[in-house]
N, C-alpha and C positions, 0 to 999 in steps of 0.2 A: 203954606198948607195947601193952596190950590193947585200949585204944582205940583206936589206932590200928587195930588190925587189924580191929575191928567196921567200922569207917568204911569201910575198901578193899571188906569183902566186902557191906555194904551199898550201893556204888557199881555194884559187879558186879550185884549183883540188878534195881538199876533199868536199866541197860542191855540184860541180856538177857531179859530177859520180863519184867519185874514193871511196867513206864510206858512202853509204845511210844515214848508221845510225849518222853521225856524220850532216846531212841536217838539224835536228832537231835542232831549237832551244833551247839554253839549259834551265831548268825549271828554272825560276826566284826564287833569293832569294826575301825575303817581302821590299820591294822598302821602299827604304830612298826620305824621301822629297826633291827632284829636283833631284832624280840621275835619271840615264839611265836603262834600263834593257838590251840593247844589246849596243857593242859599233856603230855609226855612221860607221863605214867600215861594219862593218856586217849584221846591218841592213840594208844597200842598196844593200847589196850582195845577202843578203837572199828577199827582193822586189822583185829582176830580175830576181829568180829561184824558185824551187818548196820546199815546205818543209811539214815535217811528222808533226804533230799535235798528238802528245801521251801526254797526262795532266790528270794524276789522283787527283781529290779533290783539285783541283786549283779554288782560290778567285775570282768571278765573276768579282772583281774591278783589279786586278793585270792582268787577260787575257784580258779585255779593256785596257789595260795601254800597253801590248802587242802587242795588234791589233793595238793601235795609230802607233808603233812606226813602225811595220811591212807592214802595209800601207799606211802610209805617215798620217791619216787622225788625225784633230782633236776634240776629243772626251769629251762632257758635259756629267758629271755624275751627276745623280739627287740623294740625300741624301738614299732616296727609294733604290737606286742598292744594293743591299746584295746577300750572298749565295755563295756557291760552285758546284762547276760542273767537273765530267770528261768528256775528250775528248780523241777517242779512234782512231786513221787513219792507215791503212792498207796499204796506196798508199802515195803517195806524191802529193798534191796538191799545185796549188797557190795562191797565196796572196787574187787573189777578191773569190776564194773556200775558203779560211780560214776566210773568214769574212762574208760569207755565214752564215758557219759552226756556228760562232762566233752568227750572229743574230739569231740561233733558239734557241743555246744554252738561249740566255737570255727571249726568248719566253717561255721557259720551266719554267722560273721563273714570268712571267707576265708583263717583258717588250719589248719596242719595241724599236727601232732607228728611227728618225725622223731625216732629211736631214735638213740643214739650209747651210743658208749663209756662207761659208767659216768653216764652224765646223758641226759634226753631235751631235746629242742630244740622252741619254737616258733615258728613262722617262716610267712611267707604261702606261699599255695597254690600261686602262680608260681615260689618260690624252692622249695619241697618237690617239684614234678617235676623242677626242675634235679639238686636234689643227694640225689634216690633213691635206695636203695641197689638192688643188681641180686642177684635171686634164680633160682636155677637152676630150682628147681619152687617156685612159689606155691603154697601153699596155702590150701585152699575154707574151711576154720575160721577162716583165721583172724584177728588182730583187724586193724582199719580203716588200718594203718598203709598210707601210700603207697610201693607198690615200683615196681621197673623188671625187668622180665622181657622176653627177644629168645625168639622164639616161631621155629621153622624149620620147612620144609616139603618137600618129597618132591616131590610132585605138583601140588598147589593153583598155582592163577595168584596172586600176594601184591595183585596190583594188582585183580584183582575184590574176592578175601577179605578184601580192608580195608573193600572198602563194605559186605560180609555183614557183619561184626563189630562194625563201630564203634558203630553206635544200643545196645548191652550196655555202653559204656561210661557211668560215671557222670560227675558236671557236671565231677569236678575233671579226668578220665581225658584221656591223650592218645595217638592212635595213628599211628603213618608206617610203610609201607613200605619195605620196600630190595630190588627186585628181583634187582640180582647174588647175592645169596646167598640169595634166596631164600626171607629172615627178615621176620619183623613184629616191631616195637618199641611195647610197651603200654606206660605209663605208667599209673597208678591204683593202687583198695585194693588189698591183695592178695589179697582174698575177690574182687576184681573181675577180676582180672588171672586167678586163676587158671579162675576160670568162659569166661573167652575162651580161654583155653590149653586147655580141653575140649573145648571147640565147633570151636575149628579144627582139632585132634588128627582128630575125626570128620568134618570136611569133607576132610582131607587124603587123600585114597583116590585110588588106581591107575584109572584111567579107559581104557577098551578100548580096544585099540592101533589106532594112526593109522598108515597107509600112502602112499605118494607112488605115485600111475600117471600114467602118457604116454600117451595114444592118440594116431596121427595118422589124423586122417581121409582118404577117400580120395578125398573130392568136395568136401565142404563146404567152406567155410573156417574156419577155428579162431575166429579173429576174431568169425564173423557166429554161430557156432554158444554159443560161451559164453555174451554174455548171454540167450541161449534157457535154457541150462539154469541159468541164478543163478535166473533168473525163476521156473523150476519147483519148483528143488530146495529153495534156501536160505528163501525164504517158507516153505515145508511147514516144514523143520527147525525155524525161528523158533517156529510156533505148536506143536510139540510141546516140552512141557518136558523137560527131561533131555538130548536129544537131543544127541550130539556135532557142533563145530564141523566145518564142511565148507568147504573154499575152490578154487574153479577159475578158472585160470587159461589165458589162451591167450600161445602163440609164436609170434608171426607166421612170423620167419624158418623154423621148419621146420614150419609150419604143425601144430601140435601143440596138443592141450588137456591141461593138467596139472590133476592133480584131489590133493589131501589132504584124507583122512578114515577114517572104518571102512571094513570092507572093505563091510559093505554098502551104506555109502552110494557108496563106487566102482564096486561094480559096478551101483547105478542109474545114475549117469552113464555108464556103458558101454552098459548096455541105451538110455537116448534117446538115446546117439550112432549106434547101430544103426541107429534106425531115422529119424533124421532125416541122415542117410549116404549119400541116393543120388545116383546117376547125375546127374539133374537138375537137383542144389543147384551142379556143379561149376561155376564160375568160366570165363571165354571166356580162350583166353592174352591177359594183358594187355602190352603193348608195354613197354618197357624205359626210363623218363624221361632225358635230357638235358639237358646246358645247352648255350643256342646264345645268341650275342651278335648281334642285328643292330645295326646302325648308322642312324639317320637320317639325309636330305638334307635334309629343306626342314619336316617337321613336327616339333613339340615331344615330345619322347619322356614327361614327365609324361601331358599330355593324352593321346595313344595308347595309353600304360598303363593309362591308367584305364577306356578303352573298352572294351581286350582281359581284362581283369578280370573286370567286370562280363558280357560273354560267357562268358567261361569258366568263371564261377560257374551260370550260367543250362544251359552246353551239362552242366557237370556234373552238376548237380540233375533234368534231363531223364536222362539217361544209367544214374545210381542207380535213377530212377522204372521205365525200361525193363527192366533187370538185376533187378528185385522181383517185375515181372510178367511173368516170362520167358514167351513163348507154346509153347516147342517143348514136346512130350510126348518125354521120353526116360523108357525104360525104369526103373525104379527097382529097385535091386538090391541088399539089404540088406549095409552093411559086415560084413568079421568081426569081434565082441567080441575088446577083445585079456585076455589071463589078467590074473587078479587076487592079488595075494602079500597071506601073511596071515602074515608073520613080526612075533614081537615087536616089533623096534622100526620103523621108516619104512624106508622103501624103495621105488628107483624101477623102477615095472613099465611097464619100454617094449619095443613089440610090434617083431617081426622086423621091420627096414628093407625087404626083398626083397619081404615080403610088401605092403606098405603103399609102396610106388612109387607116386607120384601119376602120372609120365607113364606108364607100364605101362597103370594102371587108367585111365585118363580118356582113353584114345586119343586120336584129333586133335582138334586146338583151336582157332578161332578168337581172331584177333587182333584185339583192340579195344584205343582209345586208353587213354592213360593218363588218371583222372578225374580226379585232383588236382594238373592243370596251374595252371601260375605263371606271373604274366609281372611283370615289373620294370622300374624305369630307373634310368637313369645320367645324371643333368643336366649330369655333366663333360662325358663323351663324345658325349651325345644319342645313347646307345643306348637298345635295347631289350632285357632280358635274358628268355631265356626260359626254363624246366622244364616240358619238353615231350616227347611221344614222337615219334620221327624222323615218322611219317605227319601227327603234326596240325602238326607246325612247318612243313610243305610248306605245307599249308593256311595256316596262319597268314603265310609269309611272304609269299603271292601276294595276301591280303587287307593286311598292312602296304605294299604296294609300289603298289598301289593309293592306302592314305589317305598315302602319303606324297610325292603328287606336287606339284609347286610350286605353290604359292600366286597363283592371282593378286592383284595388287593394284588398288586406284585412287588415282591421281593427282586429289586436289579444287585446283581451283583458286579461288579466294575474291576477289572483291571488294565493298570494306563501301565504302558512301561514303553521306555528307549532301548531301542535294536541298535547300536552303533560301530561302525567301525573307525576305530581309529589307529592310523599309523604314527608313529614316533622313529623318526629315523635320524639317529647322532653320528656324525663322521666332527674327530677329535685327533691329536696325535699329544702322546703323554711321553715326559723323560725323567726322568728321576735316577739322581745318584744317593746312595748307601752307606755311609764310613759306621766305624763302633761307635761312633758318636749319637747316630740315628741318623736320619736325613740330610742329609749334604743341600741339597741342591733339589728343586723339583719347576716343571710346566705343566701349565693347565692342573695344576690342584695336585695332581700326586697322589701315593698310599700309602698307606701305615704298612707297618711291617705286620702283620695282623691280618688288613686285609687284603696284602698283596696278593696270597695264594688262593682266595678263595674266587680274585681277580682274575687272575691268570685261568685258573680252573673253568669259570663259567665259558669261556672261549669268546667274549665278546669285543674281539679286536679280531684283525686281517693280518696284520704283515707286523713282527715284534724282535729284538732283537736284545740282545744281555752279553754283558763283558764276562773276562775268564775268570775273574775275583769273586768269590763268593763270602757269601758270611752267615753264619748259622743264628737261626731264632727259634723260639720256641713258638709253638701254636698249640694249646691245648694241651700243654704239658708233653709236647714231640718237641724233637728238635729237628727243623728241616732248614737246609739247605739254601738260600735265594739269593740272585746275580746281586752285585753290587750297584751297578749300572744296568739299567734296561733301558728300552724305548718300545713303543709300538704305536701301530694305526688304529682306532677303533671304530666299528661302525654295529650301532645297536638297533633292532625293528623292533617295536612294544606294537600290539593291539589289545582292544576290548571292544568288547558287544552286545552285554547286558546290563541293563538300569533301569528295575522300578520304581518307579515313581508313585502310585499310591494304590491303594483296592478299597475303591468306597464300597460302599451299600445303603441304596435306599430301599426304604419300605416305605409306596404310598397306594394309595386308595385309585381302584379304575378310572380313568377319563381325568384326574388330579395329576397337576404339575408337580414334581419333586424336586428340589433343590440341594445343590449341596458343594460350602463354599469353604476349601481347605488351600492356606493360604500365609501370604504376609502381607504388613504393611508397609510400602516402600515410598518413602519420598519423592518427590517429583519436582527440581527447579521448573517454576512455571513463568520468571521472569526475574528481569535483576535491574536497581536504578539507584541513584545515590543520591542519600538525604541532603538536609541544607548544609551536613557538614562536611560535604565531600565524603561521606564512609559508603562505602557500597552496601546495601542492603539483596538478600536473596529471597524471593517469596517462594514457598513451596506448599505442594498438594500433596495429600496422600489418598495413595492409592491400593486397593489390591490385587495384588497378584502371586498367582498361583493355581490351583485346580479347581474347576467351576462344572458341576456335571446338572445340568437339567434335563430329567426324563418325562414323556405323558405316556402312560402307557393306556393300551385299548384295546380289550380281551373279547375275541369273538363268542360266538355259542360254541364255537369248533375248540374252544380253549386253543386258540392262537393268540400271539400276543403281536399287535402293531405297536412298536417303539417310537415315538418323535422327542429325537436326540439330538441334545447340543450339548457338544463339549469342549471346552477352552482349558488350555492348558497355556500359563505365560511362567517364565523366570526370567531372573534378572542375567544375562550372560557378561555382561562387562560394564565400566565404567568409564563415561568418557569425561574428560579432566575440561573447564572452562577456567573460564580468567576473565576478571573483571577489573580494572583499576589494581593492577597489582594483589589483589583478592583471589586466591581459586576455590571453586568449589566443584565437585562434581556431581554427573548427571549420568543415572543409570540406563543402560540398554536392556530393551526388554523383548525379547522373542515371543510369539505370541501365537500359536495351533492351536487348530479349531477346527471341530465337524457340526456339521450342523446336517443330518439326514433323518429319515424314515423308512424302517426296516418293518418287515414282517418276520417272527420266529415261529417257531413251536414251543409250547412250556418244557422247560428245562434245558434248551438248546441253546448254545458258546455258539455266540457271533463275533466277528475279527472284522475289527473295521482299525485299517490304516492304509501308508503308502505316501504322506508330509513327511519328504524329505528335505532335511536342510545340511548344508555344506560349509566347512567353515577351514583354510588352511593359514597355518602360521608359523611365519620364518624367524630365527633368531640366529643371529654372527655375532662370536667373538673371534677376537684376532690380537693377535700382540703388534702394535706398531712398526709402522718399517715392513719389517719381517715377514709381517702377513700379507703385503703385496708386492712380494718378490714373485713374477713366474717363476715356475715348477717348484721350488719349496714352501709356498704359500701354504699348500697344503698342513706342513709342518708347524704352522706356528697358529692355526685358525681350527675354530669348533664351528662347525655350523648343526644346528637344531631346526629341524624341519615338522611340525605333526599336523595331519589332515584327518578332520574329522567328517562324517557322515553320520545324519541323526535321522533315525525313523518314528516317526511315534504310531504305537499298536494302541488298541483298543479295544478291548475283551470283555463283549457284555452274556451273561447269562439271567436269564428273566425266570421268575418262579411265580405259579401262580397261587395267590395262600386265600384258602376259603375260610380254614378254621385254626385254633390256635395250633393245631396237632401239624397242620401245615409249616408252619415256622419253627417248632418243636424238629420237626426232623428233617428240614432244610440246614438248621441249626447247629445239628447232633456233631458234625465234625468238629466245628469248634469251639465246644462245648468244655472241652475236659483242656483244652489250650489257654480261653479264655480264665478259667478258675486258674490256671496256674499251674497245673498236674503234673502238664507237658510239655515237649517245646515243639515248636513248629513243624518241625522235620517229622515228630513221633505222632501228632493230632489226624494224620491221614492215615493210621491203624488204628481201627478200635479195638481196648481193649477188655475182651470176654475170656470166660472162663471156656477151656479148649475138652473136647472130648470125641472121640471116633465116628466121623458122619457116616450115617447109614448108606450113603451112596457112595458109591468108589467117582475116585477122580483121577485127571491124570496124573500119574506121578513124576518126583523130578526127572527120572532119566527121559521123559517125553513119551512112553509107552500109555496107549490105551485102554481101559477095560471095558469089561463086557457091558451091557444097558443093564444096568439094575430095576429098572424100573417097569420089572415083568408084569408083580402082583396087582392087584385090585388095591390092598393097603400096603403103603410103602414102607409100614417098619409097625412092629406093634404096641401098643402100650403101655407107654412109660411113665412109671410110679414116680419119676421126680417130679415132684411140684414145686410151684413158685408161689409166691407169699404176695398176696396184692396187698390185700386190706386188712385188717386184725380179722381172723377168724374166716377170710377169702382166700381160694388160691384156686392156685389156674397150674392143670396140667400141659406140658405143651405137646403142640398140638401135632397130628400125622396129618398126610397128602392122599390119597386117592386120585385112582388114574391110571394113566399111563404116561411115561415119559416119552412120548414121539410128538414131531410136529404134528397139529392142527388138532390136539386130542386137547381136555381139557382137566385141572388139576384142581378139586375142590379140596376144601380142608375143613377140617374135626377137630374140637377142641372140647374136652372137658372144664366145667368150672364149678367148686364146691363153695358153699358158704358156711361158713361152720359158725358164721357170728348170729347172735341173739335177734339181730337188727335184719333189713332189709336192703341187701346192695344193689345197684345200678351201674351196669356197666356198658362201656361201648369200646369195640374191639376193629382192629385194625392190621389190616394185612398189609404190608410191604412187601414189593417185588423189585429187585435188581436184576434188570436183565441184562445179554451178551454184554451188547455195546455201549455198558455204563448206564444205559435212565432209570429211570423209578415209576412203576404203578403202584397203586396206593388203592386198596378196597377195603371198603368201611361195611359193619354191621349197623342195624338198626342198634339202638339203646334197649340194653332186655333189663326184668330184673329178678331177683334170684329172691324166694320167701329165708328167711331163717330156716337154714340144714339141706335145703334143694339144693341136689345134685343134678347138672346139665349137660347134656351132648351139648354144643355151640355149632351149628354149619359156617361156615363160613365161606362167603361168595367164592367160586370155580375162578381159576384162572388157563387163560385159553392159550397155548406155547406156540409162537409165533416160527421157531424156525428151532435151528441147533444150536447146544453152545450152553455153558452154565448158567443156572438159575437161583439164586440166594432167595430164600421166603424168610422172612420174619415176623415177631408179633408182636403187638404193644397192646397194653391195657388201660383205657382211660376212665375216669371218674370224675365228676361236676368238674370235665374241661381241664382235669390235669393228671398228666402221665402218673400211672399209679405201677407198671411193672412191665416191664420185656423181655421176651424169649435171653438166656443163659447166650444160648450159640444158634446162628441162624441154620439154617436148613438149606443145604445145599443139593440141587438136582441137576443132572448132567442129560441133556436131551438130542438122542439120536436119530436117525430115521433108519426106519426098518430095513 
């Protein structure tokens, strides 16, 4: 027993002072399941004294199993614990410094200790801010362990204070905001957590009271005057630190600027409302916007929208520029400041209504448009929508009524045709013998008894020969005569040199592209490859081809017409044979002319536009073997076919210019009675009227002249035949006045009676054919006639330009449709004296 007790307190001595180095814990061998690492006597030896911590490359899980036994404490290892660590101690510390020490060591590896009920936990750094405990006041002492603290505030903004705060937190720390209440949620030590719970406690301070003022101006606009003062105020505030938030705002509707801030930053913005407040800055009254719907007739309400657009963008930007640099000198007359409230909390200081009357103070106004006009369309209705003020829509709608007036059009009339020449030239030599039998014997084809004579007759052989036998046949119920035997040379010339090809016509609208695509569609090998079963496969395109005419046409004031024309013209001329894998298919050739120009005409004038020629010559030899390549008899027993072709293509435009439907009515009139059927084509270039003795002599067949009839004042008098317009309407036709010489002028007289109950309207129409084929055309106003009124009608003079016959005619129109026309036109014959 006494030894025993020498031994304990000789233990004692080397621990506490007598061998530093013997304080240390000895290094653990790798723990057996349930053993100890130090004995129970030593580990509470070493508890209640200081000890060295030297551990190189020691098992994160063995110096936890360490730390249990050296601090009493017990210790949850989470699967997660791995790794090694040294630990390197200079001094001698104790037990709650060793488990300091102990906790950072495993923060170097990314976990933490989390304190529980009767046992501590180690667990990773992610899972130790989840499940932190939450403390009400952290505190600054004390040890490393991870809490969760909700931090509240008074005053502070939580959404700035989180970015002031956050760089204090440490790596494992996490911080978020929660605005509605006003709290910040730390996460981290608690030495950490509560060093942020300081700093905000001291940022959280009462900041000098913020006010709400109204001013209204009593000139300016609120609008144009705000960004003045952001510009002046809020820059300044920015570069002073400290400085409280300032915000102004403007009101259109009651032209008002709202300002929140200190009082003295309100009453800076009061002071430059003052003085940028006067007389001069006021506004002209501006007009009140509208919506107005026009309707189009005849233009595209797209296209007009887009024109009045771009105006109204241009008149506006003009108009702001004006309004900037107002020229007038008005008085300038400083506003009054309105009072400024300086109560605790916000509040709104809006100045007496009575006093701040805009129409009071700004006396009379000048009314200028509205600047932020609109204009719009509606592609259903082909309107025009507008937001506009009553004055500029007046304006606007005498300029829309203008660009909306009808379109003229032209009428192109087309013909495409080939001028060709082609030669066919056959040298052949034919033999044939004759028995009663019929045909004996024949070369090169031969002829019937039939058509031998009619052979022989046309003369188309050189050099022909026949034996002295003859034998009779009948032709047409004759009996003639023909050699038994013959022979002869032949040589045949064929030409030709006309082929048309098509006579389009379009009808489109000025400055509007027309198209017009008359055609087939022709397949096109576009390549060829063989499937996985060896079969040749052919892929084709289609295409077409045929006649393509696009015209623009563009009609001056001079009624000239500039044509921009393209016209293509393709066929197919041949077929060339391919071969694939024993497979053939073929691939057509296609010829392909094309104008592409722009011409200037006159209305009604045949333009000829060609000169694409193309050339194309092709040989063919028969011959009888042997035979045929014998010199000098060669000839004898061989056909050769030789034809050369030349191809022009012409193209014949006449342009017409049509105003009103009466325009296209009598552009029309020739193929009118062709069209329906009536006629055929040869007879539609006669019209056909009823025939009666013109009062004017003309020349007769034999070519003889006569005298100028066209002495008198009126050219013929009075004629009782009338024509029948309308139930109860008729129209005498009409005489000339004048004289018939050049440069004299030739007005016309027409009677028209109304015998109906009702009231007619009509509009009359003079046609003139003159020398050299063209047409004038003079129109009457629209007149109208009461129930039983009988009329003179004038009708506008026409002025005779040279010699040569004159045809007059007359039509009669009603609501825009042909209602009746002269029997027989009026023919004038004009000479010079």
């Amino acid at each position: 027993m006494v030894r025993k007790s020498k031994l304990i307190v000789l233990l004692l001595w080397l621990v506490w002072g007598g061998l530093p180095a013997l304080a240390q814990p000895p290094a653990p061998a790798p723990p057996q399941p349930g053993a100890r690492l130090l004995e129970a006597e030593m580990a509470e030896a070493l508890r209640r004294g200081r000890i060295m911590m030297n551990y190189e490359n020691i098992d994160l899980r063995v110096l936890a199993r360490l730390m249990a036994e050296l601090t009493g404490r017990n210790i949850v290892l989470d699967d997660r614990v791995q790794g090694r660590v040294t630990v390197l101690s200079s001094r001698e510390v104790t037990p709650a410094e060793a488990w300091d020490i102990f906790k950072v060591a495993l923060e170097r590896y990314g976990f933490a200790v989390v304190p529980k009920p009767g046992f501590v936990q180690i667990i990773p750094l992610a899972d130790a801010r989840r499940t932190a405990p939450v403390v009400g006041r952290p505190r600054t002492g004390a040890n490393g362990e991870i809490v969760m603290a909700v931090l509240l505030f008074r005053h502070a903004d939580v959404n700035v204070l989180q970015n002031v705060v956050r760089p204090l937190l440490s790596e494992v720390g996490y911080l978020s905001a929660y605005p509605p209440g006003q709290a910040i949620i730390v996460v981290d030590r608690e030495s950490v957590v509560a060093r942020v719970a300081e700093l905000a406690r001291q940022l959280d301070v009462a900041h000098p009271s913020q006010h709400v003022s109204i001013v209204f101006p009593q000139y300016a606009e609120a609008e144009a005057l705000v960004p003045v003062l952001q510009q002046l105020l809020l820059t300044q505030i920015q570069q002073q630190a400290g400085t409280e938030r300032l915000s102004i705002q403007a009101f259109p509707p009651a032209n008002a600027v709202i300002t929140h801030g200190t009082a003295a930053q309100i009453q800076k913005v009061k002071e430059l409302i003052a003085r940028l407040d006067v007389p001069r800055a006021a506004p002209e009254e501006v007009e009140e916007p509208r919506f107005y719907v026009y309707p189009l007739q005849n233009a595209k309400a797209e296209d007009i929208a887009k024109i009045l657009s771009e105006m109204l963008a241009e008149k506006a930007q003009a108009q702001r520029q004006i309004q900037e640099q107002d020229p007038r000198g008005r008085p300038t007359t400083p506003a009054t400041p309105s009072p400024t409230t300086s109560d605790e909390m916000p509040r709104a200081d809006v100045l007496n209504p009575y006093a701040t009357n805009l129409n009071a103070a700004r006396g009379p106004k000048e009314s200028v448009p509205f600047v932020s006009a609109k204009v719009a369309s509606d592609p259903e209705t082909n309107s025009l929508i507008f937001f506009v003020s009553p004055s500029e829509y007046e304006d606007l709608k005498n300029l829309v009524s203008v660009l909306d007036l009808p379109r003229r059009q032209v009428l192109v009339s087309a013909v495409v045709a080939e001028v060709s020449l082609s030669r066919v030239l056959d040298r052949n030599a034919v033999f044939q013998a004759i028995t009663s039998g019929g045909i004996l014997t024949a070369f090169n084809g031969g002829l019937s008894e039939e058509g031998l004579l009619s052979f022989l007759a046309s003369g188309n052989f050189v050099v022909g020969t026949a034996g002295k036998g003859t034998r009779t046949i009948e032709v047409n119920g004759r009996d003639v005569n023909v050699p038994e035997f013959f022979a002869f040379i032949g040589a045949e010339d064929n030409t030709s040199d006309f082929n048309l090809i098509s006579a389009p016509r379009v009808l489109t609208e000025d400055h509007k592209e027309a198209e017009m695509n008359v055609g087939d569609v022709v397949p096109f090998a576009t390549g060829a490859r063989f499937d996985n079963f060896g079969q040749p496969l052919i892929t084709y395109d289609y295409r077409d081809v045929g006649i393509k005419l696009k015209v623009t046409p563009h009609v001056s004031q001079s009624n000239r017409i500039r044509l921009e024309l393209e016209q293509e013209v393709q066929e197919v001329t041949d077929f060339l044979e391919q071969n694939i894998g024993g497979f053939g298919y073929i691939v057509p050739l296609i010829s392909n002319r094309n104008v592409n120009t722009t011409v200037t005409v006159e209305d009604g004038q045949t333009l000829l536009i060609g000169g694409l020629i193309s050339k194309r010559t092709i040989e063919t030899l028969r011959k009888v073997p042997i035979l045929g390549d014998i010199p000098l008899i060669r000839e004898f027993f061989r056909e050769t076919h030789k034809e050369e072709e030349k191809t022009t293509l012409f193209i014949s435009l006449t342009p017409h210019i049509v105003e009103t439907p009466t325009d296209v009515a009598r552009i029309d009139r020739p193929y009118q009675e062709f069209l329906h059927g009536k006629q055929t084509p040869k007879d539609h270039q006669v019209e056909s009227r009823e025939t009666r003795p013109s009062p004017y002599e003309v020349p007769n067949a034999d070519g003889h002249d006569v005298p100028n009839p066209y002495e008198s004042i009126e050219t013929e008098p009075s004629v009782t035949r009338t024509l029948e317009l309308l139930p109860g309407v008729h129209l005498s036709e009409f005489r000339l006045m004048g004289r018939a010489v050049p440069g004299s002028e030739a007005p016309g007289v027409v009677r028209v009676i109304n015998g109906d109950p009702e009231a007619a309207e009509l509009v009359l129409i003079t046609t003139v054919r003159l020398p050299d084929g063209s047409v004038k055309e003079f129109r009457t106003d629209a007149f109208r006639l009461a129930p039983g009124e009988t009329r003179e009608i004038s009708l506008p003079a026409y002025r005779f330009a040279g010699e040569g016959i004159y045809e007059f005619d007359l039509t009669a129109w009603a609501r825009d449709e042909l209602v009746g026309r002269l029997r027989l036109p009026t023919r004038v014959k004009v000479v010079s004296q």
